[in-house]
Every structure is written in structure tokens, then in C-alpha cells.
N, C-alpha and C positions, 0 to 999 in steps of 0.2 A: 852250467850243470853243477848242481849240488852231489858233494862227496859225501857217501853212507856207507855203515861197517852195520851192516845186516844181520843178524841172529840168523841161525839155522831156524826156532823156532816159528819165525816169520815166512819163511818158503814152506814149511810142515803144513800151516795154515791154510795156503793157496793151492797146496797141493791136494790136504786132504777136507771133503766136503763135509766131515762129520766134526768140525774145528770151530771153537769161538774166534770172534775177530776177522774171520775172514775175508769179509770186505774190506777192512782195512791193510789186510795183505794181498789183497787184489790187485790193489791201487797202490802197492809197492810193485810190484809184480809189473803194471803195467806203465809206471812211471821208467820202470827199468826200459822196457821195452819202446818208451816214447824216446830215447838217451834226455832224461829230463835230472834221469838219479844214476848216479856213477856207483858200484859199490865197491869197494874194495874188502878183502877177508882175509881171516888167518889161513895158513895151512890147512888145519883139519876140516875145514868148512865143507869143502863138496866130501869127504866121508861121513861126516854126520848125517849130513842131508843123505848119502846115498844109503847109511845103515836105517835110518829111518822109514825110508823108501820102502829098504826090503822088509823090516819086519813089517810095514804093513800090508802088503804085499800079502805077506803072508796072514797077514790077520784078517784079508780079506776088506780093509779099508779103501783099496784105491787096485786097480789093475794094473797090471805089467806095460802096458801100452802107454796109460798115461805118468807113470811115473817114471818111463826112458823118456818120455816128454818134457818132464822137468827137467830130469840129468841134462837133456841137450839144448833146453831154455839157459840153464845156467852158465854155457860157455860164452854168454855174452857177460860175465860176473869176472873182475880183475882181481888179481891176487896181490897183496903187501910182499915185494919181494923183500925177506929180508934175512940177515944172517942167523940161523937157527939156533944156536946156542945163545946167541943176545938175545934173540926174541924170548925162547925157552926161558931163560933166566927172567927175563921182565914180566912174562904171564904170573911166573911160581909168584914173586915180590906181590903181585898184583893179589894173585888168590891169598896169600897169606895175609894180608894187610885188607882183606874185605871179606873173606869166607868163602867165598867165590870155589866153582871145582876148578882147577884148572884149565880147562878147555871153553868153559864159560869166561874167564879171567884174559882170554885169549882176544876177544871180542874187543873186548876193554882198552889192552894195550895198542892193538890198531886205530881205532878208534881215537884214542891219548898220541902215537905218534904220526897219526895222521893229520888230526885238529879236523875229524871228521864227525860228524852226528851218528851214535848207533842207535838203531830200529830193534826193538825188542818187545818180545812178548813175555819177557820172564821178570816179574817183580823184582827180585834179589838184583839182578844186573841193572835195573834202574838206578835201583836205592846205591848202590857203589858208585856206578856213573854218577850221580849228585854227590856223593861224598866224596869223590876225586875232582870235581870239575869238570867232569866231561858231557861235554851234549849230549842229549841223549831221549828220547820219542816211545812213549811207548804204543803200538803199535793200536791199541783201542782207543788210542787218543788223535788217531787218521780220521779222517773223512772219506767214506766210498768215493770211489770215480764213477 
């Protein structure tokens, strides 16, 4: 089973229907669900996904039903346990040496201490992923399942 450090961006995708790419977060989506893709994530990851949720939610993008559906898809999703002050300290290094926000930079360092591939739909985290060395997929470069 191949290890991946998933983008919020990517579950956005699969979530909502009004989204480029989304076959190819499908097929993240359901690769997770074969255990064919392990993913492992920062901290913040299921609050992003879950502020995401609500504001669309609220914007009338997606329903309350299907998007507790996600929430509860993702507890099949493993968390990078690690010390938060090292980790904190390794994202900031990261954002600052790529432009990266923080929380984007986050992705990065799991990704770099895991020697795991990230899945992304965000350009900006590609282009750093390739200028640090880190594997790295972006997400319209999938194939539907």
C-alpha cells in the first residue's frame, strides 16, 4: 500500500460537485477506500476539510447529510503523530523558504518526514514540492477510476 499526504484541496473536490478535477479525486477517494492509498496528514487537516464543509454548506454547495458523510469517510484517514512544537517549527522553516501559508507548508513537512508522495490540487505546493525534493502528484494528473 502506497503512503500519501493528501491536500485538503483534494477531499474539497470529491466532496463538492461543482469542482474541477474531480474525477481525479474520486479515484483518491476510492483508492483510499480499496486500502490501496494509506494517507497520512498534519493536524489541521480534518479542520480545514471540516471549515470548508461548513461554509459550503452554507453557500448552499453541498448538504448537511452529505458532507457528515465525508467527515465520517475520513476516519478512515491516519494522522502523523508528532511532537508539535517540532512539527510547528519545521512547517514555519518550510513556509518561509517556499512562500507557502503555513498551513499549506504543513502538507509539505509530512510529506518530507514521511518520504511519502503529496496529492494536490494547489500549484504553489507542487512547485515547492519539486524545489525541495519531495514527491509530489498533482491531482489533474490522476486518471478517473
Amino acid at each position: 500500500m502506497k503512503e500519501a499526504v493528501i491536500d485538503a484541496s483534494v477531499v474539497l473536490r470529491w466532496a463538492f460537485e461543482d469542482e474541477a478535477d474531480r474525477l481525479g479525486a474520486v479515484g483518491v477517494e476510492q483508492a483510499l477506500r480499496d486500502a490501496q492509498l494509506h494517507a497520512v496528514e498534519p493536524p489541521l487537516f480534518l479542520l480545514e476539510v471540516a471549515a470548508s464543509l461548513e461554509r459550503g454548506i452554507r453557500e448552499r454547495r453541498i448538504d448537511r447529510t452529505a458532507a457528515e458523510a465525508v467527515m465520517r469517510a475520513l476516519g478512515a484517514v491516519s494522522f502523523e503523530e508528532v511532537e508539535p512544537h517540532t512539527f510547528a517549527s519545521a512547517a514555519f522553516g518550510l513556509a518561509l523558504a517556499t512562500g507557502l501559508r503555513v498551513p499549506d507548508a504543513s502538507y509539505l513537512e509530512v510529506a518530507r518526514a514521511r518520504h511519502a508522495t503529496l496529492i494536490t490540487a494547489d500549484r504553489r505546493q507542487l512547485e515547492a514540492a519539486e524545489l525541495l525534493g519531495i514527491p509530489a502528484v498533482a491531482l489533474s494528473d490522476l486518471p478517473p477510476r
